[in-house]
C-alpha positions in Angstrom: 17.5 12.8 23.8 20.5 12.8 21.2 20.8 9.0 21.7 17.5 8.3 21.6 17.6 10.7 17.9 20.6 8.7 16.8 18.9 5.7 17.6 16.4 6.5 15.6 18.1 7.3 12.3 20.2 4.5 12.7 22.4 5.6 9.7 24.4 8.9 8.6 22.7 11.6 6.9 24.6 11.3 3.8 23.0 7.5 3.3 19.9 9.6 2.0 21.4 10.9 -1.1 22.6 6.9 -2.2 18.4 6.0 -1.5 17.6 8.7 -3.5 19.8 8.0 -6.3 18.6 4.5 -6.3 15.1 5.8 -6.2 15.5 7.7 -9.3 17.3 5.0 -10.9 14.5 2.6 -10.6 12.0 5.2 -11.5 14.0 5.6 -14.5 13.6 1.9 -15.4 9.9 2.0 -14.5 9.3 4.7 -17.3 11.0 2.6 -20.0 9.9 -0.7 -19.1 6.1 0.8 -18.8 7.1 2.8 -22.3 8.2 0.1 -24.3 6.8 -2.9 -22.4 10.3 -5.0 -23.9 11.0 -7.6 -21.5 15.1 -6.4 -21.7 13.7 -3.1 -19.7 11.9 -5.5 -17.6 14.3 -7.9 -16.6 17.1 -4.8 -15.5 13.8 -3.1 -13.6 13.1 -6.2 -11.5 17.0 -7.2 -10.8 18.0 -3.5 -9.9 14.9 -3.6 -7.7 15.8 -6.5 -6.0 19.1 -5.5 -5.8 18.3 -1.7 -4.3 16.0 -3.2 -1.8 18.0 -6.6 -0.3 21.5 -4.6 -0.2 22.3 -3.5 2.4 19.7 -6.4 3.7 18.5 -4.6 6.9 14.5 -5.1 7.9 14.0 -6.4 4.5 11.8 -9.4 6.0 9.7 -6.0 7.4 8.7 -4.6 4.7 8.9 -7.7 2.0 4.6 -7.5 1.1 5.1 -3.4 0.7 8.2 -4.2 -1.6 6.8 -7.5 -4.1 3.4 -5.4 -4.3 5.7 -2.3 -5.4 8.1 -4.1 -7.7 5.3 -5.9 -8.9 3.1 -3.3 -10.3 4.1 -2.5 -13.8 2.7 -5.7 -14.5 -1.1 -4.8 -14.3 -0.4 -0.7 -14.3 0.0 -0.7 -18.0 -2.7 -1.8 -19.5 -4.8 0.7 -17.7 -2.4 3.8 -18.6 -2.4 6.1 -21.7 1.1 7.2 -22.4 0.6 10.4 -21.4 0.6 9.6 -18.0 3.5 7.1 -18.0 6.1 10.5 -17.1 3.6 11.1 -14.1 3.4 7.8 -12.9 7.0 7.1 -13.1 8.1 9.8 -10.4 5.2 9.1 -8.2 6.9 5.4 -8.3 10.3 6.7 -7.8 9.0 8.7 -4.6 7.2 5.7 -2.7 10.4 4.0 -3.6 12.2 6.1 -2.0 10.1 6.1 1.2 10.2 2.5 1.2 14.0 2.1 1.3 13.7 5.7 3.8 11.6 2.8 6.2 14.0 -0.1 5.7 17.3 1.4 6.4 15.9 3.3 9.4 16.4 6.9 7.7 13.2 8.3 9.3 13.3 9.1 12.9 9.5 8.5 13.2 8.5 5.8 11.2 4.8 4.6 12.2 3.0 7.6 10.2 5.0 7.4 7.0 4.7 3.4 7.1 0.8 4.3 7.7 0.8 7.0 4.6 2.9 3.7 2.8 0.4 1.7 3.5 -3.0 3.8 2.3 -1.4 4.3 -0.8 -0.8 1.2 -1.6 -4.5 -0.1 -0.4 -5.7 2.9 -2.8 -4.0 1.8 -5.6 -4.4 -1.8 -5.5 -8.2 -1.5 -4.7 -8.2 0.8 -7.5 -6.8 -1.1 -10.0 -9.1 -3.6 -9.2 -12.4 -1.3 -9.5 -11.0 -0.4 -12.9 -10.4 -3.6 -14.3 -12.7 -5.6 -16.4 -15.5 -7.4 -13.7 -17.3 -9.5 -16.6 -14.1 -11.4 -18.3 -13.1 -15.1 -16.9 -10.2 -14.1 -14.5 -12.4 -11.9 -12.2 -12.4 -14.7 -9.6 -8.7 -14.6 -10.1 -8.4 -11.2 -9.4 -10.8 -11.4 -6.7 -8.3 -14.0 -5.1 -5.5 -11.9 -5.7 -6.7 -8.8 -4.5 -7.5 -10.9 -1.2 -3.9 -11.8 -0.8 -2.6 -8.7 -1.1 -4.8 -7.3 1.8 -3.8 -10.5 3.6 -0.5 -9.7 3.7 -0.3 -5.5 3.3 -2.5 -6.1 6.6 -0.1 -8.5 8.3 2.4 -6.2 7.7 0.7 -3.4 9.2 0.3 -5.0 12.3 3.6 -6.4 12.5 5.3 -2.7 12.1 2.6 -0.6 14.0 1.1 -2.9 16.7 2.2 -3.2 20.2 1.8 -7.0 20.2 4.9 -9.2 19.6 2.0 -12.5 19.3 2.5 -13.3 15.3 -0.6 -15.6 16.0 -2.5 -13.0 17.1 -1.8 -10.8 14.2 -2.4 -13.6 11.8 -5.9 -14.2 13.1 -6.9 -10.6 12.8 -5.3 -10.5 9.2 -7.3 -13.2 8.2 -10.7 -11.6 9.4 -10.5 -8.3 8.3 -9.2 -9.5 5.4 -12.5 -11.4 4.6 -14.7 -9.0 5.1 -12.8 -6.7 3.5 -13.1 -8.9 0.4 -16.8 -9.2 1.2 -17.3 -5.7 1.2 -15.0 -5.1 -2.4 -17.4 -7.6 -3.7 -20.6 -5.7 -2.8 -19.1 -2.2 -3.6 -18.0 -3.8 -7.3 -22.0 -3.8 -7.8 -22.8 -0.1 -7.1 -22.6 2.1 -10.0 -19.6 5.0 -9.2 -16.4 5.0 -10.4 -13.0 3.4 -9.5 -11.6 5.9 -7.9 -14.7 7.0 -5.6 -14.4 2.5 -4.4 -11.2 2.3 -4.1 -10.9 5.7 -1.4 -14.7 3.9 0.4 -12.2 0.8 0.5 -9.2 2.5 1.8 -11.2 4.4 4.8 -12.9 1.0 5.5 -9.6 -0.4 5.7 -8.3 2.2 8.1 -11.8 1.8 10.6 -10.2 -1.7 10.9 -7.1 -1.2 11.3 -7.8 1.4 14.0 -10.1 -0.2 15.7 -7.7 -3.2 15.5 -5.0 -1.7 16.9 -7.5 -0.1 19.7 -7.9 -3.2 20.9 -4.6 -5.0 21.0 -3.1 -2.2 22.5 -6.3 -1.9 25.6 -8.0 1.7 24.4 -11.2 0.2 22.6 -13.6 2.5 24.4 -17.1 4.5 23.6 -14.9 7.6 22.1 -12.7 5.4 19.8 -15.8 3.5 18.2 -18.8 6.8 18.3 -15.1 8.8 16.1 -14.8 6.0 13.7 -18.7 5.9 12.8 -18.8 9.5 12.8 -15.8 9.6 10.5 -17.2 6.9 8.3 -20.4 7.9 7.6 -19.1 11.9 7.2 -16.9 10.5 4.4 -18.6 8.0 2.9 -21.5 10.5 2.2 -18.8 12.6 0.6 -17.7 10.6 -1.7 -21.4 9.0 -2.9 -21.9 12.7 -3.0 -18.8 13.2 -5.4 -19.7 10.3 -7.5 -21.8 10.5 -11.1 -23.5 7.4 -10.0 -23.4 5.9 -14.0 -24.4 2.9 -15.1 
């Protein structure tokens, strides 16, 4: 059992404090660079990022979608943001950092639910984002593209970390399809009249029906139980939050 929990950590205990102080580091350099917007804050935030994430450069082909879509952000988080908020968002950033590089260099002995958590939150956020953002201007179909990219490959990622099955073909083809009618139903929920926040959860808990009914079947349990929970669970929830949402137009 010992092994098996040294196996599992794969590194000493005092390697947490270094991810931590990187984490806080980079949150740091998120605050200023989403403060100022000046590409000098910018340019130190992406390079320290890359730098933080590639050394020591252990699983970092693993978690590579999780990290661009992470380093990324700042971008489009901005111009949606009051300042207010920026402190807030900031140490938020600095803790998913943290359980990013926690993931990579093998810190948690039980990876598969924090890598799920991971996951969600990015989904959330990206999906979002996307909600918020202006639907009518003339880079909607390029946000439509982009937000079906980003499923693409947050989704292949999942698979490749939480399934059972070592066939990258596999995985790829059920990437692809959920992936499409995941942007099919983003397109019809950008139509109904509740708020970002209340599409981008009914996204997320559409996105985890598939990804558990995906991994039912690749790993043989699909059965009557798996698929009557997942209805049950859906339409409890999705009532919930139609029920929580003003419904404005």
């Amino acid at each position: 059992m010992l092994k098996k929990l040294k196996s599992a950590l794969g590194s000493p205990k005092g390697s947490i404090l270094p991810l931590a102080l990187k984490s806080v580091v980079l949150g740091i350099l998120f605050f200023f660079a989403l403060a100022t917007g000046k590409w000098f804050f910018i340019t130190i935030f992406v390079l320290l990022g890359c730098y933080f994430y590639f050394v020591p450069n252990v699983n970092s082909r693993q978690f590579l979608a999780s990290f661009l879509i992470i380093l990324l952000f700042p971008a489009f988080l901005r111009q949606f943001l009051d300042s207010g908020w920026f402190l807030t968002i900031s140490l938020a950033y600095s803790a998913i950092f943290f359980v990013l590089l926690g993931l990579k260099n093998l810190i948690f002995i039980n990876r598969r639910p924090i890598y799920c958590f991971l996951n969600g939150i990015l989904v959330f956020t990206i999906f979002s984002l996307f909600f918020w953002s202006d639907k009518t201007g003339a880079f909607f179909f390029a946000k439509y593209v982009l937000v079906f990219f980003v499923s693409l490959f947050l989704f292949k990622e999942f698979l490749n970390v939480s399934s059972e099955s070592h066939s990258a073909q596999k995985n790829n083809l059920f990437a692809w399809s959920v992936s499409f009618l995941v942007l099919q139903i983003v397109w019809a929920l950008s139509f109904l009249p509740i708020n970002f926040l209340n599409a981008g959860a009914l996204t997320l808990l559409i996105v985890l029906i598939f990804q558990d009914f995906i991994l039912g079947r690749i790993s043989g349990s699909m059965d009557r139980k798996l698929i009557l929970r997942n209805i049950t669970i859906f339409i409890a929830l999705t009532l919930a939050i139609f029920g929580a949402s003003s419904w404005s137009l």
